[in-house]
C-alpha positions as CSV (number, residue, x, y, z in Angstrom):
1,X,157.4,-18.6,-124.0
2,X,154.1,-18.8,-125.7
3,X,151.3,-21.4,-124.4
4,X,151.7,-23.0,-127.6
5,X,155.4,-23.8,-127.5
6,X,155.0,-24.9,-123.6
7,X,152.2,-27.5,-124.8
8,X,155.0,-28.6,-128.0
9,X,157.8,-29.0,-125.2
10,X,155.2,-31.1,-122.5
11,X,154.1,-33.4,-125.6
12,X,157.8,-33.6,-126.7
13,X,158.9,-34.2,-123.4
14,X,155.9,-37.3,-122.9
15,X,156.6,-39.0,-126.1
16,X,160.5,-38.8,-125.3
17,X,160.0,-40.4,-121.4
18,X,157.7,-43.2,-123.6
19,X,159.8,-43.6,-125.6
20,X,162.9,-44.5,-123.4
21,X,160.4,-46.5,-121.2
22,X,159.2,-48.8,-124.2
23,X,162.9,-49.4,-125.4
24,X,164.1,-50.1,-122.0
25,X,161.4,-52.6,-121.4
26,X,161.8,-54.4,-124.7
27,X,166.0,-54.3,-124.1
28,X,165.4,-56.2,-121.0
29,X,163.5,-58.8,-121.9
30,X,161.7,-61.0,-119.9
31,X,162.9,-61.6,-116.2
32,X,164.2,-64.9,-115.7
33,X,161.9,-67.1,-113.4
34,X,163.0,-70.3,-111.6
35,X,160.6,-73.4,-112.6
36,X,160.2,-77.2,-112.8
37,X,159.3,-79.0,-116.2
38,X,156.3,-80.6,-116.1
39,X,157.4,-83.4,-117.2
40,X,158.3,-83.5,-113.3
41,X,154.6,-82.9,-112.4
42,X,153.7,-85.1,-109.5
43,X,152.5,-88.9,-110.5
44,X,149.9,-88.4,-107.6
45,X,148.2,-86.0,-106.7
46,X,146.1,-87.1,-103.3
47,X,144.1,-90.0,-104.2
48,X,144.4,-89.6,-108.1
49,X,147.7,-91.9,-109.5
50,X,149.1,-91.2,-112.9
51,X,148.2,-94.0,-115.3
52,X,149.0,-94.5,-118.4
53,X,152.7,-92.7,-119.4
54,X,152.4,-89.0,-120.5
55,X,150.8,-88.7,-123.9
56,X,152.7,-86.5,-126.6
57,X,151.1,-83.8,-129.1
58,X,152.3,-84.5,-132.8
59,X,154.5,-81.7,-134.4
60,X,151.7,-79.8,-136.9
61,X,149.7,-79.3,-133.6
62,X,152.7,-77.9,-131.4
63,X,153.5,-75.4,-134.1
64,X,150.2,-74.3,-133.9
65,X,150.0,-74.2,-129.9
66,X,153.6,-72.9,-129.8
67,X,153.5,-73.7,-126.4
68,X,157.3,-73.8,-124.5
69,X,156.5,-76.7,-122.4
70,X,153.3,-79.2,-122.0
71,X,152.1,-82.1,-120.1
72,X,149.6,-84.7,-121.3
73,X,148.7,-87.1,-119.1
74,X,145.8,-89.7,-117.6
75,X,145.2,-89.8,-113.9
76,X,142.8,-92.8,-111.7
77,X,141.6,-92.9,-108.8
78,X,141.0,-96.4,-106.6
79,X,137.3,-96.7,-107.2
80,X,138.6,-96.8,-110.9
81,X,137.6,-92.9,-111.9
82,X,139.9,-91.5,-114.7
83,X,140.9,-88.2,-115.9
84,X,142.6,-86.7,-118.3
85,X,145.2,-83.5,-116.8
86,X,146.7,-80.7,-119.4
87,X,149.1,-78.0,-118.4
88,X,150.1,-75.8,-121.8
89,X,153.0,-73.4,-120.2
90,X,154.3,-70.3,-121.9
91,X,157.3,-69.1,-121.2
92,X,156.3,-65.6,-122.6
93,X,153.6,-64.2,-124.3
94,X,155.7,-61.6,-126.1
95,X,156.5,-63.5,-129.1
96,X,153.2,-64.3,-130.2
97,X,152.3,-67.3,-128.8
98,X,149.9,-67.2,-126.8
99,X,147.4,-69.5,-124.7
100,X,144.3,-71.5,-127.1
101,X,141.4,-71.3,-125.3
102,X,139.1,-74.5,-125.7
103,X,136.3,-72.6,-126.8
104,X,138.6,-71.8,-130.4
105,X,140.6,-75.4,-130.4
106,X,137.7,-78.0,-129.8
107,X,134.9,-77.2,-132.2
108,X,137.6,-77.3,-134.5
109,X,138.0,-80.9,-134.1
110,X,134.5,-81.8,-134.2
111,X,133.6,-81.1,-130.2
112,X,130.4,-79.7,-129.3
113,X,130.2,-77.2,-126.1
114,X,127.5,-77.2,-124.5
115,X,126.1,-76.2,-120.6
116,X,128.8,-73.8,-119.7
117,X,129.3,-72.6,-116.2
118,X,131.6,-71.3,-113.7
119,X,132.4,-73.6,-110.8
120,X,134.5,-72.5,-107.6
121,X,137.6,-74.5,-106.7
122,X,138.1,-74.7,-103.1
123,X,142.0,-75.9,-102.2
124,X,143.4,-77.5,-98.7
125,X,144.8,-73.8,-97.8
126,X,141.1,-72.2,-97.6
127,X,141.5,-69.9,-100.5
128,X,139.8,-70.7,-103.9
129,X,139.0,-69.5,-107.5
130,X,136.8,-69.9,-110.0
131,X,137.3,-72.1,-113.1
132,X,135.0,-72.8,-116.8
133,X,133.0,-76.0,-116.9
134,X,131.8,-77.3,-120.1
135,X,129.8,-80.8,-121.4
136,X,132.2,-81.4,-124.5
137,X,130.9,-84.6,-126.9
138,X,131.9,-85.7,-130.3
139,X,130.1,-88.4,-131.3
140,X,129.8,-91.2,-128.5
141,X,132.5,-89.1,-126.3
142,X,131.2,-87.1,-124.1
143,X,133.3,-85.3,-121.0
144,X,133.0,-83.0,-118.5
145,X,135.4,-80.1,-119.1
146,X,137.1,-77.5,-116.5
147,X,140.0,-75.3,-117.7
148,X,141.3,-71.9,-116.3
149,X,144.0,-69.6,-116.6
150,X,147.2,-69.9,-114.5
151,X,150.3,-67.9,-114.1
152,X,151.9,-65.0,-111.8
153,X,150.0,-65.9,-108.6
154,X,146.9,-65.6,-110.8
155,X,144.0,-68.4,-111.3
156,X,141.6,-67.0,-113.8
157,X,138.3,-68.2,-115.9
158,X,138.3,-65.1,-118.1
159,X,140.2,-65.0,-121.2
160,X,140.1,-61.3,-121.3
161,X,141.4,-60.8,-117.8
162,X,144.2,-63.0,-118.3
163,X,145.2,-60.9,-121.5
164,X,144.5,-57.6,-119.2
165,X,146.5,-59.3,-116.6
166,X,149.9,-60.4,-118.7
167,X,150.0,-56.7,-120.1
168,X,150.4,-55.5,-116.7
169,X,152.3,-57.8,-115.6
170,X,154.5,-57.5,-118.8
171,X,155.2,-54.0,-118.0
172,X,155.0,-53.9,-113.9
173,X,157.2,-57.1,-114.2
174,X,159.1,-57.7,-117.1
175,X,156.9,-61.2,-117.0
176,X,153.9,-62.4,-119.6
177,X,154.7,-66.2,-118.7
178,X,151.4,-68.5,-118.1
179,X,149.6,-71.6,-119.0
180,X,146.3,-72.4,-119.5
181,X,144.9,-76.1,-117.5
182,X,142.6,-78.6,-118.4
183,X,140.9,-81.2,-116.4
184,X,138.4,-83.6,-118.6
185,X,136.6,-86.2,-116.7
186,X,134.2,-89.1,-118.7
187,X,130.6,-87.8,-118.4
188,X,129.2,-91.8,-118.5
189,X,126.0,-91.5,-115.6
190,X,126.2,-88.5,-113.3
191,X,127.0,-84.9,-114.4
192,X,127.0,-84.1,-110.2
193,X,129.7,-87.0,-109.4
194,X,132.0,-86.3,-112.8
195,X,131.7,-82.6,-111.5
196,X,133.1,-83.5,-108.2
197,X,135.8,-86.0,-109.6
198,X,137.1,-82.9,-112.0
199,X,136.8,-80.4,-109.5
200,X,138.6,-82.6,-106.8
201,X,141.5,-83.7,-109.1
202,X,141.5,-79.6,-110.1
203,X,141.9,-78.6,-106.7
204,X,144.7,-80.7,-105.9
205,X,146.5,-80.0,-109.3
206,X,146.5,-76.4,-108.9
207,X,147.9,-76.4,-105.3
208,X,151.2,-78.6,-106.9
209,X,151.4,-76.3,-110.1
210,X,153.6,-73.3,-108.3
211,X,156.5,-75.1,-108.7
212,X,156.0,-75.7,-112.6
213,X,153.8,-72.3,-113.1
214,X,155.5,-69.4,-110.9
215,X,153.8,-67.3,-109.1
């Protein structure tokens, strides 16, 4: 057999295993994972208590954030701090729908971002990751903003990674499920204490998420 036809059977034989490989994996799917809704989020969360009831997202915005299951809500803490907690879960990624990164929804709206950093959250267990902190105003509103990327024992700041991440996971795993999480605190007097306040209430949200964001 001639070099020629041994490199035609090799290529023939690569595209035919890739070709199985990619029809098996989108036959079966995406692997069922066990979860809570989060409409079942905790109402506290150490100190923080939720406040006023959840807050719902009108219909023209969920088609656009096409996100399978969301929680809105207000939290306080006794020495009357307040902030606002968003979880946007996706079932899978497959589809289309996909997390909507602040940095694409807010300007639209008429926010500003400005000062942006990356903060490390330290949780109870001793482990800890690193989230985005922003100074969002529009007009006479102006809060302090950490968000990150959660889903399959992941807690990323990147929005690359977590796309890098959910194609390997999609393959390895049969799993592109996620959500991306908000905290917003009122920037009023102190950047330092609303930074603290949002990184505390952070901390203690992501070590309750598991349950509504599988690892």
């Amino acid at each position: 057999m001639s070099k020629s036809s041994v490199r035609f059977m090799v290529l023939f034989f690569c595209l035919l295993v890739t070709g199985l490989l990619v029809n098996g994996w989108a036959y079966l799917g995406e692997a069922n994972v066990a979860r809570k809704q989060l409409k079942d989020f905790p109402d506290q969360l150490g100190e923080w208590r939720k406040g006023n009831p959840d807050q719902t997202i009108d219909e023209p915005t969920m088609k656009v954030l096409r996100a399978s299951d969301y929680l809105l809500r207000d939290y306080r803490r006794p020495d009357g701090q307040v902030a606002n907690f968003y979880v946007g879960y996706y079932a899978t990624q497959r589809n289309g729908a996909s997390y909507h990164s602040p940095l694409n929804c807010l300007p639209g709206s008429g926010w500003t971002l400005s000062n942006p950093e990356m903060v490390t959250i330290s949780l109870p267990d001793g482990t800890s990751f690193v989230a985005n902190k922003y100074i969002v105003q529009n007009g006479e509103y102006k809060n302090l903003m950490i968000y990150w990327y959660q889903g399959r024992g992941r807690a990323v700041a990147s929005e690359y990674w977590g796309k890098i991440y959910t194609v390997i996971d999609s393959v390895l795993r049969r799993r592109s499920d996620g959500a991306l999480v908000r905290v917003t605190v009122p920037l009023r007097d102190s950047e330092p204490a609303a930074l603290e306040s949002a990184k505390d209430l952070s901390a203690k949200a992501a070590t309750a998420i598991k349950e509504f964001v599988p690892n």
